[in-house]
PyMOL Python script that loads the backbone (N, CA, C, O; Angstrom):
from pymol import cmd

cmd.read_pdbstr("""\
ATOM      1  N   UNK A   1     -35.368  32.025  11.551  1.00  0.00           N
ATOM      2  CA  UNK A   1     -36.409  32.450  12.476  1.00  0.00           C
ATOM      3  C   UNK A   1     -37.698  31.661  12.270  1.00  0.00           C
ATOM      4  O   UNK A   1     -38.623  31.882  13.052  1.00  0.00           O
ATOM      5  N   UNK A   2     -37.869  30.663  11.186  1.00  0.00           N
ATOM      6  CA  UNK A   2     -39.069  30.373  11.101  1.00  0.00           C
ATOM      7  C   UNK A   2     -39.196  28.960  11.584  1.00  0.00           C
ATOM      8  O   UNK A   2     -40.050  28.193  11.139  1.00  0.00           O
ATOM      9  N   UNK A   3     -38.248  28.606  12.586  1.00  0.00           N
ATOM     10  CA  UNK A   3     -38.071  27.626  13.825  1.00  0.00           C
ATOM     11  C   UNK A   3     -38.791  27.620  14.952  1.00  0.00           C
ATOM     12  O   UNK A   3     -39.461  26.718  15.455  1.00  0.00           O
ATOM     13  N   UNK A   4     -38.576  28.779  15.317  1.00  0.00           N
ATOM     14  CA  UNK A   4     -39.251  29.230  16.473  1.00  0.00           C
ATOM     15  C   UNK A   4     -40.874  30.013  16.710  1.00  0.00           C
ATOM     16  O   UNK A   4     -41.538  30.418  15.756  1.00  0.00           O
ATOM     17  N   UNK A   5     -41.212  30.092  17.796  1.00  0.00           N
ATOM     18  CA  UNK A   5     -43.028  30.799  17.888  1.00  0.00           C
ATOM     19  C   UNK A   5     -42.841  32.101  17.870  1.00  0.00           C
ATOM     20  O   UNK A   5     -41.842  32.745  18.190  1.00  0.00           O
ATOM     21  N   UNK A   6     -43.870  32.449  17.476  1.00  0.00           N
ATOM     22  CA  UNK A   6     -44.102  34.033  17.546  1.00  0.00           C
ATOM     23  C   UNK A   6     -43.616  34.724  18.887  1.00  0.00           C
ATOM     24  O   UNK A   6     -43.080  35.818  19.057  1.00  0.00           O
ATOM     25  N   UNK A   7     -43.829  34.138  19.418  1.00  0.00           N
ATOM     26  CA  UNK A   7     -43.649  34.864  21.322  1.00  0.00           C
ATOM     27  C   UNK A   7     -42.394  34.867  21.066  1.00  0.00           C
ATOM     28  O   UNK A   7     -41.895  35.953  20.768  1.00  0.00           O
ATOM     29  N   UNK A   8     -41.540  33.668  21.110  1.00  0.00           N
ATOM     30  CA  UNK A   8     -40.232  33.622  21.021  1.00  0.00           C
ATOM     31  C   UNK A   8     -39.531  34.665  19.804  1.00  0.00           C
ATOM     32  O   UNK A   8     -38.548  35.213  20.303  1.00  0.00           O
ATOM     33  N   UNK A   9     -39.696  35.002  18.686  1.00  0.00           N
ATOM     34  CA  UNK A   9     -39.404  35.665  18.108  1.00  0.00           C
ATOM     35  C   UNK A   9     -39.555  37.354  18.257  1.00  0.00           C
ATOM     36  O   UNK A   9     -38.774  38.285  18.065  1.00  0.00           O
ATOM     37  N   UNK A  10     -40.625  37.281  18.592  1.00  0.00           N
ATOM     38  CA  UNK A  10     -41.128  38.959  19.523  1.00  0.00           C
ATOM     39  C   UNK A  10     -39.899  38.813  20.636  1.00  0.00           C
ATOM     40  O   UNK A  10     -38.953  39.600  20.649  1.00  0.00           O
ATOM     41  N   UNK A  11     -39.979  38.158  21.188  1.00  0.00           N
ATOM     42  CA  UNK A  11     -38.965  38.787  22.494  1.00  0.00           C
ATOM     43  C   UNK A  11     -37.827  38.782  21.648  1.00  0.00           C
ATOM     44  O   UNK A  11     -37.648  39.914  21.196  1.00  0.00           O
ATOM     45  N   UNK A  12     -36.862  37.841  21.195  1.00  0.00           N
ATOM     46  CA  UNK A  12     -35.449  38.249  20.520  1.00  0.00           C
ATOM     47  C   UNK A  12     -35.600  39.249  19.784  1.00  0.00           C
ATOM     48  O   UNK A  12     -34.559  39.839  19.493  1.00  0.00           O
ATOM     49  N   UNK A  13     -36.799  39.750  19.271  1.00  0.00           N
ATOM     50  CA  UNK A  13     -36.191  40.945  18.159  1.00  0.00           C
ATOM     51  C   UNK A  13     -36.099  41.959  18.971  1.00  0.00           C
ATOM     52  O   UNK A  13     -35.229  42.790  18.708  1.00  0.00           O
ATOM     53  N   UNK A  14     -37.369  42.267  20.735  1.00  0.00           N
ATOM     54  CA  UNK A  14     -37.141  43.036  21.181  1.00  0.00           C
ATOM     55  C   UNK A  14     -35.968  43.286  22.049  1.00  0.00           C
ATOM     56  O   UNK A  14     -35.550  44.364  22.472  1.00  0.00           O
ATOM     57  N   UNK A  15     -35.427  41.857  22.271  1.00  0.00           N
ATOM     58  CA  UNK A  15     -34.181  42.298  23.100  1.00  0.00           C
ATOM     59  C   UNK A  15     -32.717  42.476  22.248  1.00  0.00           C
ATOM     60  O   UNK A  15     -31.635  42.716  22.781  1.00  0.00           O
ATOM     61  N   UNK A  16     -32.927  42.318  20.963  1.00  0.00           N
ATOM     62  CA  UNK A  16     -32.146  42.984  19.999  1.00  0.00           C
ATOM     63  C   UNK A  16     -31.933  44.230  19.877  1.00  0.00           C
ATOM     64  O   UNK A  16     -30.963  44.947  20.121  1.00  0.00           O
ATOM     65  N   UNK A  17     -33.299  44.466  19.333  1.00  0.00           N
ATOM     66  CA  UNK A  17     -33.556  46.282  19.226  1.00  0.00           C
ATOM     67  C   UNK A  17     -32.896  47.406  20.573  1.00  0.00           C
ATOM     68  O   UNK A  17     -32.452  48.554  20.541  1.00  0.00           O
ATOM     69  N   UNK A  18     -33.059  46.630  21.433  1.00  0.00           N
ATOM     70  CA  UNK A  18     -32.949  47.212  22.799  1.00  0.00           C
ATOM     71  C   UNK A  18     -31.583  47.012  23.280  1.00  0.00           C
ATOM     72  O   UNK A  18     -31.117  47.950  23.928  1.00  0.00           O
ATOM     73  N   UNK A  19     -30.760  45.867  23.078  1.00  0.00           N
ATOM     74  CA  UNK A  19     -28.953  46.080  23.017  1.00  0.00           C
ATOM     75  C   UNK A  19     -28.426  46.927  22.292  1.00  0.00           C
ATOM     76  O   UNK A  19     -27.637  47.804  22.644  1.00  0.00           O
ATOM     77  N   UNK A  20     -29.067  46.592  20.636  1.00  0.00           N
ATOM     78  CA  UNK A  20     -28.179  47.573  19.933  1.00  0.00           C
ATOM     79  C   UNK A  20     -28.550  48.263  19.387  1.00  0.00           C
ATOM     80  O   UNK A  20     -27.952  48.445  18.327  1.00  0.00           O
ATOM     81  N   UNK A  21     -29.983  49.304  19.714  1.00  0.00           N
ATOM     82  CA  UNK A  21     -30.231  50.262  20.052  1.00  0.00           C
ATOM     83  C   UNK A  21     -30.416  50.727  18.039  1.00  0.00           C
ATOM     84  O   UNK A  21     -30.402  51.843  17.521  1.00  0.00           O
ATOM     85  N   UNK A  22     -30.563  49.421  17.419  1.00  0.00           N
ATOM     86  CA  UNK A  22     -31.143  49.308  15.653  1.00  0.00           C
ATOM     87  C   UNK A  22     -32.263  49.745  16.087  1.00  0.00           C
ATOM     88  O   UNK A  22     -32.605  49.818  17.267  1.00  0.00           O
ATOM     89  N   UNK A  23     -33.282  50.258  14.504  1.00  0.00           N
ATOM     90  CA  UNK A  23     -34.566  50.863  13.657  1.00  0.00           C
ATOM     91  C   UNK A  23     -34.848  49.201  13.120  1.00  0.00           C
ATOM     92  O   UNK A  23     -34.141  48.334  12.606  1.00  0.00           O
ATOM     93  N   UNK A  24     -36.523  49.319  13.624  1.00  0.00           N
ATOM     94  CA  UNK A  24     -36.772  48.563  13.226  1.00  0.00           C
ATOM     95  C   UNK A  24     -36.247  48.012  11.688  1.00  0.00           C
ATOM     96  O   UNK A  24     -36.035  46.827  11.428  1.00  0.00           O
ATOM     97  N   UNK A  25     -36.103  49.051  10.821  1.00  0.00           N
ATOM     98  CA  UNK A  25     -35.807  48.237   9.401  1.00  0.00           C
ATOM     99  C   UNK A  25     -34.595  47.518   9.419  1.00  0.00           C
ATOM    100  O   UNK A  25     -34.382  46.619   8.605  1.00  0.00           O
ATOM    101  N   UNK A  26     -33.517  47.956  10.574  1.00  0.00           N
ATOM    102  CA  UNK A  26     -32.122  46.957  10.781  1.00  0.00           C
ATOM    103  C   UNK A  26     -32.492  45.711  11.109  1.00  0.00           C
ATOM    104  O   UNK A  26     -32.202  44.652  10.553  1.00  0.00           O
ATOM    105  N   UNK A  27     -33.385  45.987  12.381  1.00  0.00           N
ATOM    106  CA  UNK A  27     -33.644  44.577  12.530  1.00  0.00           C
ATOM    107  C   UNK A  27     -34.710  43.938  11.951  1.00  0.00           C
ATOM    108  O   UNK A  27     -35.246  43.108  12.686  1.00  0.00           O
ATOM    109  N   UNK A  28     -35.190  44.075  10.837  1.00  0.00           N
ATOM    110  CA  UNK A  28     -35.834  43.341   9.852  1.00  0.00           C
ATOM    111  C   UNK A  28     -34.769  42.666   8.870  1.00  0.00           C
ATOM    112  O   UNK A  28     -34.860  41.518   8.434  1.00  0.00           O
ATOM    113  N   UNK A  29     -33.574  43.726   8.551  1.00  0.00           N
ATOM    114  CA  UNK A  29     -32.700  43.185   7.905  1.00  0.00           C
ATOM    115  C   UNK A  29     -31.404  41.818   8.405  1.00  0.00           C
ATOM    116  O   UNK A  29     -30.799  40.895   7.859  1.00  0.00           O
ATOM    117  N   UNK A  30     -31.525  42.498   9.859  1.00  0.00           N
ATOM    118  CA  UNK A  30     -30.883  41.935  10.396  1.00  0.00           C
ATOM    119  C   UNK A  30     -31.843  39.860  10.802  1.00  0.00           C
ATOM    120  O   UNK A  30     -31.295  38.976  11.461  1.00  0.00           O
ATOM    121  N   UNK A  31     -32.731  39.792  10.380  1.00  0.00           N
ATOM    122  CA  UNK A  31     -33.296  38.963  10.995  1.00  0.00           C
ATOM    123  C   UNK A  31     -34.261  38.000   9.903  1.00  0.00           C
ATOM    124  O   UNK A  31     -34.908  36.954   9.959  1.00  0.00           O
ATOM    125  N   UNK A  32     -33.864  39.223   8.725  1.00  0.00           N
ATOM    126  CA  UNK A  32     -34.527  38.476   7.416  1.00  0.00           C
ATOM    127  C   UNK A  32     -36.236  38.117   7.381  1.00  0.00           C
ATOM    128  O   UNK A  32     -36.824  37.216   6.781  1.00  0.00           O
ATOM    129  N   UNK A  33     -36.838  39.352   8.400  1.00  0.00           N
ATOM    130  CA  UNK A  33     -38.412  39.079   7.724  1.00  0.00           C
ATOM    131  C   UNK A  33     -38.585  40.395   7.826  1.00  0.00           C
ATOM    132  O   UNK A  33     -37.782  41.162   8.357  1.00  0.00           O
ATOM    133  N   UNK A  34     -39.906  40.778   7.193  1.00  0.00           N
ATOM    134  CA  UNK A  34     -40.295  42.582   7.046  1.00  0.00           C
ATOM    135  C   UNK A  34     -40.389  43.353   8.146  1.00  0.00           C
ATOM    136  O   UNK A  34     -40.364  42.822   9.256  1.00  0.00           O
ATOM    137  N   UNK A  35     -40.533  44.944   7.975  1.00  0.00           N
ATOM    138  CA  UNK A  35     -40.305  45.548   8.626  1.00  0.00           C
ATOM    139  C   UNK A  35     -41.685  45.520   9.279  1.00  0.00           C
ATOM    140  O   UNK A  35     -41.593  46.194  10.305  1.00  0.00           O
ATOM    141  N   UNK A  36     -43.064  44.986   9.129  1.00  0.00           N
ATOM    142  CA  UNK A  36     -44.133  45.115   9.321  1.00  0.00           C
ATOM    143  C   UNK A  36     -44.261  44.109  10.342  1.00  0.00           C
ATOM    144  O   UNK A  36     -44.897  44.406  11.353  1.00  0.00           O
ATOM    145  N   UNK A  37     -43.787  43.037  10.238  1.00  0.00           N
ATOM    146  CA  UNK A  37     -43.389  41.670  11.114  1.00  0.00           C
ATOM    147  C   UNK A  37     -42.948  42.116  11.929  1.00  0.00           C
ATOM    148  O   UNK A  37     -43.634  41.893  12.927  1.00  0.00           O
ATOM    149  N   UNK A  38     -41.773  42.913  12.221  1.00  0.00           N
ATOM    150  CA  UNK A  38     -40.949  43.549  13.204  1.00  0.00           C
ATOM    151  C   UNK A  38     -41.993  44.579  14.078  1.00  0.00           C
ATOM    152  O   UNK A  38     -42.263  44.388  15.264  1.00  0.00           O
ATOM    153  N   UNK A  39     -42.349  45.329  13.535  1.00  0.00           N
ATOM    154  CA  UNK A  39     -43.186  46.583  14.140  1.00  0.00           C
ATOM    155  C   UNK A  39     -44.696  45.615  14.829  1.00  0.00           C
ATOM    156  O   UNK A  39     -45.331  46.074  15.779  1.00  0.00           O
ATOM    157  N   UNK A  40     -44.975  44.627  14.339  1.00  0.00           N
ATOM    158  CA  UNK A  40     -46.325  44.321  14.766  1.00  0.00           C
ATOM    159  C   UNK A  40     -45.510  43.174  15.688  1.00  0.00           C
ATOM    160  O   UNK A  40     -46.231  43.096  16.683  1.00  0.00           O
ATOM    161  N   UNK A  41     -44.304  42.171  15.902  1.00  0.00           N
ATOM    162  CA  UNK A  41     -44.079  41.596  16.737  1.00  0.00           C
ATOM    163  C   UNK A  41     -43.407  42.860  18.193  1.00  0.00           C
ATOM    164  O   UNK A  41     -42.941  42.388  19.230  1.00  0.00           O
ATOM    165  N   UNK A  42     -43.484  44.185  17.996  1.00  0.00           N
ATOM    166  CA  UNK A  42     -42.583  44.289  19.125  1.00  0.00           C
ATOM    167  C   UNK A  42     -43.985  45.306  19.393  1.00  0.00           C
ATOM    168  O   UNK A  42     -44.029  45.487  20.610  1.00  0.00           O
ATOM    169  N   UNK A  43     -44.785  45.810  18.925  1.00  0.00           N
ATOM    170  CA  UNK A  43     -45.453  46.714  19.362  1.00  0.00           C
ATOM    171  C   UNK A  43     -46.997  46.161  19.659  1.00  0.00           C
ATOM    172  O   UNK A  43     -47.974  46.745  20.127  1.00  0.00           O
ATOM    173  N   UNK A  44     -46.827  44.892  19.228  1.00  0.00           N
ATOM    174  CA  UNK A  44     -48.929  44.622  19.709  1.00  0.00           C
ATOM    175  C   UNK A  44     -48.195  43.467  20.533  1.00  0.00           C
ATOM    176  O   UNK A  44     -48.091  43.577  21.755  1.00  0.00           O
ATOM    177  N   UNK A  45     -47.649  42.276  19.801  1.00  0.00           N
ATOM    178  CA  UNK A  45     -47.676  41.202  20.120  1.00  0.00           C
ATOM    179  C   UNK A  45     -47.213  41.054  21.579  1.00  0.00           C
ATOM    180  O   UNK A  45     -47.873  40.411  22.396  1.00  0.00           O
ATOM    181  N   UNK A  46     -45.682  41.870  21.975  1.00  0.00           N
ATOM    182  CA  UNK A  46     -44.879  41.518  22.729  1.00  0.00           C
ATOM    183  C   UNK A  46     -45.545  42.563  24.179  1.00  0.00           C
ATOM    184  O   UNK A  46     -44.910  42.479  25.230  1.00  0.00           O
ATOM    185  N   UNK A  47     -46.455  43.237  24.151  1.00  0.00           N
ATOM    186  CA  UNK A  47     -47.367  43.186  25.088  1.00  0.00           C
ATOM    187  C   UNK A  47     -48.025  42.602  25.768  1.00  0.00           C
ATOM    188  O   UNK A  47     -48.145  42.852  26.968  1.00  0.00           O
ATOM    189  N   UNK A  48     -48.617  41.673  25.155  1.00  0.00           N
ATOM    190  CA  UNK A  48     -49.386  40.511  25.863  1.00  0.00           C
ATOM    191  C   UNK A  48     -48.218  39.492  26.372  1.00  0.00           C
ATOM    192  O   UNK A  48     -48.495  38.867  27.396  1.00  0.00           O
ATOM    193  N   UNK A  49     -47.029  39.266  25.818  1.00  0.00           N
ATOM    194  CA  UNK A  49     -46.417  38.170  25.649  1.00  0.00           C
ATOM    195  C   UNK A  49     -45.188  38.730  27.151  1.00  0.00           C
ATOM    196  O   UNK A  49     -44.776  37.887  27.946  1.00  0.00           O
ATOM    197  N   UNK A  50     -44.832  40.089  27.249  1.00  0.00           N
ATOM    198  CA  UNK A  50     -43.863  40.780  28.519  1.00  0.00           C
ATOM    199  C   UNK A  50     -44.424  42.353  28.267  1.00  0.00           C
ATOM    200  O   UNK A  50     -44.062  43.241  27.494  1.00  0.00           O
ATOM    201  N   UNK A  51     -45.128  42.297  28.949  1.00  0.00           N
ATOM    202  CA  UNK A  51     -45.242  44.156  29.401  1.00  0.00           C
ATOM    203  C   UNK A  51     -43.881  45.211  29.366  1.00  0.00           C
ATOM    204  O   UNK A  51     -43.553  46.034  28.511  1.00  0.00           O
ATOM    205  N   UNK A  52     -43.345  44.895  30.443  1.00  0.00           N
ATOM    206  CA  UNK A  52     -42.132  44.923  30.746  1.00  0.00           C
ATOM    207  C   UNK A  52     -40.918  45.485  29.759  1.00  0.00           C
ATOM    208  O   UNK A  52     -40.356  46.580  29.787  1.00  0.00           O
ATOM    209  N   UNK A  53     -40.702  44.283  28.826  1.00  0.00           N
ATOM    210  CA  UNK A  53     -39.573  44.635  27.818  1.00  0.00           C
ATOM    211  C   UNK A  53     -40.522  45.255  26.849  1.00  0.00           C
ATOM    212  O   UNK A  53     -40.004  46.058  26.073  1.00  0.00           O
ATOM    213  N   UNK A  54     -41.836  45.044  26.730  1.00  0.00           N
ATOM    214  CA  UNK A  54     -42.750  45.864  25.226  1.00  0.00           C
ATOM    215  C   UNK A  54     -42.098  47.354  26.071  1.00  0.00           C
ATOM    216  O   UNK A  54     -41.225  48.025  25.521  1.00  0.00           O
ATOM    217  N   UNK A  55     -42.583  47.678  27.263  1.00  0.00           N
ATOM    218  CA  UNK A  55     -42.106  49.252  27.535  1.00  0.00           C
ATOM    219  C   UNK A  55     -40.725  49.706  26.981  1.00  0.00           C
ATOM    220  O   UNK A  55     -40.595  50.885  26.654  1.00  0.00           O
ATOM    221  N   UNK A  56     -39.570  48.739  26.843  1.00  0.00           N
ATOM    222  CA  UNK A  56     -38.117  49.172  27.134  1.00  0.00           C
ATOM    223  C   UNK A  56     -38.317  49.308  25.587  1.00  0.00           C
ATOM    224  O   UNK A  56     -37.965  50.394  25.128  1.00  0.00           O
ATOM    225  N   UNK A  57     -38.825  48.386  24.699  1.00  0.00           N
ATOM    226  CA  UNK A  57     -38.161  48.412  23.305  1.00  0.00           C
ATOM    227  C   UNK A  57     -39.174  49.639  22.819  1.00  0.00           C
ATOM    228  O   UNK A  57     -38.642  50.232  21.881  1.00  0.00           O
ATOM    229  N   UNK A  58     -40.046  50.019  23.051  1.00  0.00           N
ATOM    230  CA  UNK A  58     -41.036  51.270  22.808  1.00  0.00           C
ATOM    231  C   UNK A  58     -40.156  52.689  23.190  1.00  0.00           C
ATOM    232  O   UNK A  58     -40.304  53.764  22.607  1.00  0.00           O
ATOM    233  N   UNK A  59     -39.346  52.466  24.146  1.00  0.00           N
ATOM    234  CA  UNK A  59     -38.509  53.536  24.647  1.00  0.00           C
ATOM    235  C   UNK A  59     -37.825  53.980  23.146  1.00  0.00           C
ATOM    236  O   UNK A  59     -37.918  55.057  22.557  1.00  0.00           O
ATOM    237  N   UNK A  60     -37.122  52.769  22.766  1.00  0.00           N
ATOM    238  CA  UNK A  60     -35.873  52.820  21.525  1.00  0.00           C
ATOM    239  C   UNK A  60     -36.551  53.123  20.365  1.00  0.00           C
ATOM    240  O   UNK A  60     -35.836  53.442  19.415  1.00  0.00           O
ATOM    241  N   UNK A  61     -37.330  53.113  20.252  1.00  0.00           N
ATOM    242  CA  UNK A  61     -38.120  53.202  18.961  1.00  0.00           C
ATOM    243  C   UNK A  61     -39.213  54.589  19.168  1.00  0.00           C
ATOM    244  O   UNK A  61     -40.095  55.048  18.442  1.00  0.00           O
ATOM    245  N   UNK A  62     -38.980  54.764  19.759  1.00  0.00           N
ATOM    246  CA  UNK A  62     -39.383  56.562  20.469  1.00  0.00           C
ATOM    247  C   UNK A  62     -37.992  57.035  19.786  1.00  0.00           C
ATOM    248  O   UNK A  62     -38.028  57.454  18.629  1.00  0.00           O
ATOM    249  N   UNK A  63     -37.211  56.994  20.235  1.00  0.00           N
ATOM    250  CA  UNK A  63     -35.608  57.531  20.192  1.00  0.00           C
ATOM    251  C   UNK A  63     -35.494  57.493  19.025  1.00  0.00           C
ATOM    252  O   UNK A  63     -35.125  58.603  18.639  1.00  0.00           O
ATOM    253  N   UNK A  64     -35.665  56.483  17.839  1.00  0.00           N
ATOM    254  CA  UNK A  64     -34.979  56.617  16.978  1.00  0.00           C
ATOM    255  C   UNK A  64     -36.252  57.027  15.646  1.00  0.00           C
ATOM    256  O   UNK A  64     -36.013  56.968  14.440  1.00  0.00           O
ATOM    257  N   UNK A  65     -37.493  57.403  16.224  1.00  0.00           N
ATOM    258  CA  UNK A  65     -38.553  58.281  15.611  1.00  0.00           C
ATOM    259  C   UNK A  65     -37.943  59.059  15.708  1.00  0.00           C
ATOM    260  O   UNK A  65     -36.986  58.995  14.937  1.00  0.00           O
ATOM    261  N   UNK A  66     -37.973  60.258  16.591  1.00  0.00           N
ATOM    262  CA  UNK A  66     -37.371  61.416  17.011  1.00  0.00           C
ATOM    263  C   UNK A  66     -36.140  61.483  16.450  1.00  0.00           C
ATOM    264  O   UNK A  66     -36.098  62.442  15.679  1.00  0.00           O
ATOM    265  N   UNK A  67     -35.020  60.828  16.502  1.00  0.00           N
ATOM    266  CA  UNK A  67     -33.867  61.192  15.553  1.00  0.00           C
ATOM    267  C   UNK A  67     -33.872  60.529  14.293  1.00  0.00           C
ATOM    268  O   UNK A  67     -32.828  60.083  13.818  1.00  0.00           O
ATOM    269  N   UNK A  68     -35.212  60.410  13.591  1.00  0.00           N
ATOM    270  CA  UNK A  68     -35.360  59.646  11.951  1.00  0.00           C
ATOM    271  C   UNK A  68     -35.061  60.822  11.321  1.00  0.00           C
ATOM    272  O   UNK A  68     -34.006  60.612  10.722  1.00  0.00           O
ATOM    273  N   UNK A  69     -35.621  62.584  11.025  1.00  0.00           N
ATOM    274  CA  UNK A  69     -35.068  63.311  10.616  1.00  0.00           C
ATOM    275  C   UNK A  69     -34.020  63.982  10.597  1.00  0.00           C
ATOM    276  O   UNK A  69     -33.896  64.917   9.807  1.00  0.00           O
ATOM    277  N   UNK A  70     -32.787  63.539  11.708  1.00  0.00           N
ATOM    278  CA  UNK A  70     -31.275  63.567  11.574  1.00  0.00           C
ATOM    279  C   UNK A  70     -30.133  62.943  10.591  1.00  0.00           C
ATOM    280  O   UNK A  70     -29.074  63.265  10.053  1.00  0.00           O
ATOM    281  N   UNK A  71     -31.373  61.428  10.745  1.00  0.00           N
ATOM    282  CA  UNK A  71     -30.044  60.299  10.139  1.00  0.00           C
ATOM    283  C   UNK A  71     -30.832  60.984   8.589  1.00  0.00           C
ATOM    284  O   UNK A  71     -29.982  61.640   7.987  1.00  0.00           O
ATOM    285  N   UNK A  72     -31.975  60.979   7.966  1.00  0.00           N
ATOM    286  CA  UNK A  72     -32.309  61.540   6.758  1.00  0.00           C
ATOM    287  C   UNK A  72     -31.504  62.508   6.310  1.00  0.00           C
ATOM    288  O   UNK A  72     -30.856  62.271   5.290  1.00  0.00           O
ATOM    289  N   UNK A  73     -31.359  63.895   7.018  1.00  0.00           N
ATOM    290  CA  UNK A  73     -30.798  64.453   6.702  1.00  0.00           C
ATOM    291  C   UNK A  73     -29.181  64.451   6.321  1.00  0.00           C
ATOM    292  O   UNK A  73     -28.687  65.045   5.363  1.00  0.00           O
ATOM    293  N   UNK A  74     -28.281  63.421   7.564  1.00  0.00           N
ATOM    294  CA  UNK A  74     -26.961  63.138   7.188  1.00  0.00           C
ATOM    295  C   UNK A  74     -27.519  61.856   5.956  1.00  0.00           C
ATOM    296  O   UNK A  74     -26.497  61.327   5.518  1.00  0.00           O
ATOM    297  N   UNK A  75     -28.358  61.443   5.522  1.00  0.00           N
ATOM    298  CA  UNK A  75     -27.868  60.489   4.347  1.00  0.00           C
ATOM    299  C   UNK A  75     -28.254  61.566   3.192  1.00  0.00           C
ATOM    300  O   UNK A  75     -27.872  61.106   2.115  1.00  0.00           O
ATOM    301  N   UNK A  76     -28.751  62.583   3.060  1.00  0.00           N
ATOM    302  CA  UNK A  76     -29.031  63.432   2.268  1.00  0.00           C
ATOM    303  C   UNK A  76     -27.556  64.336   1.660  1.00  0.00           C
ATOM    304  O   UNK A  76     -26.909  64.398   0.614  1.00  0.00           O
ATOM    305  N   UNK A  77     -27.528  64.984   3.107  1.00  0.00           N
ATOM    306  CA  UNK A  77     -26.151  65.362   2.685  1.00  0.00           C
ATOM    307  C   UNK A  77     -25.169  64.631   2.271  1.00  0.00           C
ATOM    308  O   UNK A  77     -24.337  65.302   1.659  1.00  0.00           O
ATOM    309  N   UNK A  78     -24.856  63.229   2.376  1.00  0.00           N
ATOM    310  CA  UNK A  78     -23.422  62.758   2.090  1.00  0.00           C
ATOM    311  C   UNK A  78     -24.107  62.644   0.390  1.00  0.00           C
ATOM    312  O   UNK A  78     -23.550  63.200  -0.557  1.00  0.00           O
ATOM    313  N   UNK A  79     -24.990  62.080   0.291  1.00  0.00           N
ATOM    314  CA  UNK A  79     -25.670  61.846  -1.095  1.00  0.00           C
ATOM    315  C   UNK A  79     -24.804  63.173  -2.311  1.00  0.00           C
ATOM    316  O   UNK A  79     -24.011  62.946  -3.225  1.00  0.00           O
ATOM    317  N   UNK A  80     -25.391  64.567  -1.804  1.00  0.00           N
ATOM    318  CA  UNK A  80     -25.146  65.475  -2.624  1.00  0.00           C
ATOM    319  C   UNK A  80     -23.451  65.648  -2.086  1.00  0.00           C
ATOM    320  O   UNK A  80     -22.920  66.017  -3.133  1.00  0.00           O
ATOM    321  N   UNK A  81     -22.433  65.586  -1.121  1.00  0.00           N
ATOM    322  CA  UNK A  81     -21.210  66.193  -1.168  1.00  0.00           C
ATOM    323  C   UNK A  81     -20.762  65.304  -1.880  1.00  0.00           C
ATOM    324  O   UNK A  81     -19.561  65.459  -2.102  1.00  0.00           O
ATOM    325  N   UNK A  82     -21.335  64.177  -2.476  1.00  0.00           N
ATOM    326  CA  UNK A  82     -20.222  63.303  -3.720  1.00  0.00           C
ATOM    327  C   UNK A  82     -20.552  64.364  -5.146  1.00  0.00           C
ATOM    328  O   UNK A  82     -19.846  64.482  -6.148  1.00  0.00           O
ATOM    329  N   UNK A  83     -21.555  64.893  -4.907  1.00  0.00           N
ATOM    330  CA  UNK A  83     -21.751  65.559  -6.395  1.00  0.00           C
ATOM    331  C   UNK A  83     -20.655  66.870  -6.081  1.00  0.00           C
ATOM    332  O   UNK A  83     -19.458  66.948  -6.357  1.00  0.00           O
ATOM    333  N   UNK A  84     -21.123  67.380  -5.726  1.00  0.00           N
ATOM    334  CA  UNK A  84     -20.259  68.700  -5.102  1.00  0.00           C
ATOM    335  C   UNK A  84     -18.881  68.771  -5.384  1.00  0.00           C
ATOM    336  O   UNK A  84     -18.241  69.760  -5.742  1.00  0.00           O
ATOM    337  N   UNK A  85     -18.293  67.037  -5.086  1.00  0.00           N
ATOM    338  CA  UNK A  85     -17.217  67.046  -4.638  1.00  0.00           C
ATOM    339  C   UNK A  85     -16.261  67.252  -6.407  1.00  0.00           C
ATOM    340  O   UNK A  85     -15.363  68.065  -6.624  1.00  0.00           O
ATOM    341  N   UNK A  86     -16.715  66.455  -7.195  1.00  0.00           N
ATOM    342  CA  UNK A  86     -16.947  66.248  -8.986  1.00  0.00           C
ATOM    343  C   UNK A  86     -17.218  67.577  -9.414  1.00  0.00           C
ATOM    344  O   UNK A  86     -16.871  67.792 -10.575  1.00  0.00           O
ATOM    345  N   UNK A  87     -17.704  68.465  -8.850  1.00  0.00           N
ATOM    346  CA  UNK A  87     -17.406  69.605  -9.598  1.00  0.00           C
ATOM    347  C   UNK A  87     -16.527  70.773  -9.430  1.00  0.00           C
ATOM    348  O   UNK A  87     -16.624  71.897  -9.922  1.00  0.00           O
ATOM    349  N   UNK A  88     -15.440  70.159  -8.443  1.00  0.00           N
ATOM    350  CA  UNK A  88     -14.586  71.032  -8.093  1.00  0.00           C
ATOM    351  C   UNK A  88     -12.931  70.496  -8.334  1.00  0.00           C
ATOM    352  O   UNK A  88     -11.993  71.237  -8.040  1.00  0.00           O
TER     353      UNK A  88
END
""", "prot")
cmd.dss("prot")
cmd.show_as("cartoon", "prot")
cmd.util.cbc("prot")
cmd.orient("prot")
């Protein structure tokens, strides 16, 4: 990624995020720079750069605020049913 301009990189991460419907920290992982890079290329930058797709990828990242205390909770639980599972 460190080929390409900022603009150009804001839009692929947002039209990433927005196919496959990843948290920003996937696609930080997925793309090999921080999650802060990610959040400030899709949420300031890619405004000025497409209105447009800044709205769509703001949608997904609404969505996956709102279901951040689901996936917590299923990584919580699988965490403890390995213990659970060892004492029976």
């Amino acid at each position: 990624m460190k080929d390409i301009s900022i603009e150009e990189r804001a839009t692929k991460l947002a039209q990433y995020i927005i196919d496959s419907k990843d948290t920003v920290r996937g696609a930080a992982k997925k793309f090999g720079i921080s999650k802060s890079t990610v959040h400030k290329d899709v949420s300031e930058r890619l405004k000025k750069i497409n209105p447009s797709l800044a709205r769509d990828v703001r949608k997904i990242l609404d969505e996956n605020k709102a279901e951040r205390h689901i996936r917590g909770g299923m990584a919580t639980k699988l965490k403890y049913s390995h213990i659970h599972e060892h004492k029976e």
